[in-house]
matplotlib code that plots the C-alpha trace (Angstrom):
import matplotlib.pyplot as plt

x = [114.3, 114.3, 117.8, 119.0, 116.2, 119.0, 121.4, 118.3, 116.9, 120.6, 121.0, 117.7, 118.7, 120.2, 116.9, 115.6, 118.3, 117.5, 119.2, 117.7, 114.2, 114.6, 115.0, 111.9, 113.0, 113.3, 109.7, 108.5, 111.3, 110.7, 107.0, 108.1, 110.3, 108.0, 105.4, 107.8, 108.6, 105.3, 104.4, 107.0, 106.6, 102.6, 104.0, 103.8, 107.5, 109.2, 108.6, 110.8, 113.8, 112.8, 114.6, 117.7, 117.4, 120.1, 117.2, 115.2, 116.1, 113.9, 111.9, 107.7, 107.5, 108.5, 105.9, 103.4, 106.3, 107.2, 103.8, 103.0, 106.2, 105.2, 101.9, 103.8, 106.5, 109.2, 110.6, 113.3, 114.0, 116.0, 117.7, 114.1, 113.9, 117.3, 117.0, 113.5, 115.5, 118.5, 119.4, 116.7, 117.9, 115.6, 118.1, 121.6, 120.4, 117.9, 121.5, 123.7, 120.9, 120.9, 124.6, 124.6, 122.0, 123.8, 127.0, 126.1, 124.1, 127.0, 128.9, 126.3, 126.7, 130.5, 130.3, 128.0, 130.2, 133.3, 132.0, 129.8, 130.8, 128.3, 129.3, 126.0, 124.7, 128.4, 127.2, 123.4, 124.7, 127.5, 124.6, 122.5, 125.3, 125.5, 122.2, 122.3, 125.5, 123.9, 120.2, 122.6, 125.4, 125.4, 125.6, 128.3, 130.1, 129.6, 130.7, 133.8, 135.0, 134.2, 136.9, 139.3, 138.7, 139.0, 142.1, 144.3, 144.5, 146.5, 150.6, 151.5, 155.0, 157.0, 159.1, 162.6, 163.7, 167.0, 167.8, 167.2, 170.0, 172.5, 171.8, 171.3, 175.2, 176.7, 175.3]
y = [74.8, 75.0, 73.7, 76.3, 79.5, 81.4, 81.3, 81.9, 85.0, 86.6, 86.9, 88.5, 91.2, 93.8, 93.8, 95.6, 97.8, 102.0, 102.8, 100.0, 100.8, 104.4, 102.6, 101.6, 98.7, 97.2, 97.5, 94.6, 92.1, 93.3, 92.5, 89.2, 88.4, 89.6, 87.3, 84.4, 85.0, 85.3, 81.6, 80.5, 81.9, 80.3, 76.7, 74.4, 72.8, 75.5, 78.3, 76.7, 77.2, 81.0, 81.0, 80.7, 84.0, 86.3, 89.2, 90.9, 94.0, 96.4, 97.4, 97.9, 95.0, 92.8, 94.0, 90.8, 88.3, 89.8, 89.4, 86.4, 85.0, 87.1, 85.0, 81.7, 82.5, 84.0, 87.0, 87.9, 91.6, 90.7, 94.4, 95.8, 92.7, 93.2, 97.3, 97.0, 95.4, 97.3, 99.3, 97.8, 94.7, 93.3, 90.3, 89.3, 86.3, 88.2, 90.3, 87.3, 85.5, 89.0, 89.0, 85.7, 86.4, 89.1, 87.5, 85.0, 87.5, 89.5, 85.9, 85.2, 88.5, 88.2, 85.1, 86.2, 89.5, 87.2, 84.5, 86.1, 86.3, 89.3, 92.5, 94.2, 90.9, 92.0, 95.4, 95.1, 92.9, 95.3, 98.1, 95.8, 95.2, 98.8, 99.7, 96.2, 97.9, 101.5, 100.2, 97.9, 100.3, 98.5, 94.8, 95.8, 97.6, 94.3, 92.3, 94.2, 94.4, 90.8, 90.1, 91.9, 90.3, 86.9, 88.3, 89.2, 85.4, 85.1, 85.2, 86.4, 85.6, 87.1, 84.9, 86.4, 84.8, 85.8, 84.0, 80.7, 81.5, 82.0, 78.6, 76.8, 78.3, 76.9, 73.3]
z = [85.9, 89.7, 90.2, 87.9, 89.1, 90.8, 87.3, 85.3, 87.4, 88.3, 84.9, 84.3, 86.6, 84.5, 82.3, 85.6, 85.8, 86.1, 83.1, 80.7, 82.1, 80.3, 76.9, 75.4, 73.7, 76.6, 78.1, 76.2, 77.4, 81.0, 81.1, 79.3, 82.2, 84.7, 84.1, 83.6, 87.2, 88.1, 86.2, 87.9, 91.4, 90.9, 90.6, 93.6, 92.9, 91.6, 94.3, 96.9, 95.1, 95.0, 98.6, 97.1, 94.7, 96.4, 96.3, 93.4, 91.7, 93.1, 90.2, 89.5, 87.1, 89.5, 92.6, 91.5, 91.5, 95.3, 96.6, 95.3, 97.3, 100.2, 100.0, 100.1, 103.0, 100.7, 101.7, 99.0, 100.3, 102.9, 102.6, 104.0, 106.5, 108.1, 108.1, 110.0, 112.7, 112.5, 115.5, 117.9, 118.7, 121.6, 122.4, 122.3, 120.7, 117.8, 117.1, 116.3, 114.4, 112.0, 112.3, 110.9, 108.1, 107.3, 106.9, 104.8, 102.8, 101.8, 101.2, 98.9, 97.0, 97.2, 95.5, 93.1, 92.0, 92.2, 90.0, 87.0, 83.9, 83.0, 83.9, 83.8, 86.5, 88.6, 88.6, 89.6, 92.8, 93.8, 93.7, 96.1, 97.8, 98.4, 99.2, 101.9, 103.4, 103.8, 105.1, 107.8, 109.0, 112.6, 111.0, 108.7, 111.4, 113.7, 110.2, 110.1, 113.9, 114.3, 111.1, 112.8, 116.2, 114.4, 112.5, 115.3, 115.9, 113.8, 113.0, 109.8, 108.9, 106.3, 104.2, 103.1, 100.1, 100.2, 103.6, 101.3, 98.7, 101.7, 103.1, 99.6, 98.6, 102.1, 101.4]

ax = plt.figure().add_subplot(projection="3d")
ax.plot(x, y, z, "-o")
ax.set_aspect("equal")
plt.show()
């Protein structure tokens, strides 16, 4: 189970999404899941490979799971993390650590949205990535400057395919 927490909980995620939670059908699977997690978050060697959960829908059955990782050093709301930093960066080096985190957050998610086969899972992330984006204006705006720094390093060269056929007919 803990190699494979971060499949097992990313596809639990649309359970927890706003427009299930109106259905009452599924308030019983959702307090199912819940305490799973919770079991799961309790156990010694399982709850390390609860870092590697991209983040937690943000939903009230799931409060008990958060604390109880709180409790044991895991902070999965890294969207609340990074935006109490956001805009008061007290050192150079504090900024490109949360640069960095942020970075590889939104690789994370990228990879996530890119690679699911659920489309319900696809859009749970894309709304996290969202609310990430919006609660980190001045990382994303660092992200995005910083890709077009690195991507002005760069030639692009257009091939012309038609200059090929004049020098394949003259040989």
């Amino acid at each position: 189970v803990g190699e494979n927490l971060t499949l097992i909980v990313v596809t639990l995620f649309p359970l927890f999404d706003d427009n299930v939670s109106a259905n009452n059908e599924a308030v019983l699977p959702r307090k199912k899941v819940a305490e799973m997690l919770e079991w799961l978050a309790n156990r010694e060697d399982i709850c390390p490979y609860f870092r590697e959960v991209p983040f937690l829908p943000y939903a009230e059955d799931l409060r008990d799971v958060r604390n109880i990782l709180l409790q044991k050093g895991i902070n999965i709301d890294d969207v609340r993390l990074l935006s109490q930093h956001t805009g008061s960066h007290d050192g150079v080096d504090d900024a490109i650590e949360l640069q960095s985190k942020f970075h590889a957050r939104m690789n994370m998610l990228l990879h996530l949205v890119t690679s699911h086969e659920n489309k319900n899972v696809r859009r749970v992330v894309i709304q996290h990535m969202t609310n990430l984006i919006k609660a980190n204006r001045d990382l994303f705006q660092c992200l995005i400057v910083n890709e077009e720094l690195a991507s002005m390093h760069f030639l692009t060269v257009v091939h012309d395919p038609s200059s090929d056929k004049g020098r394949q007919s003259k040989g």
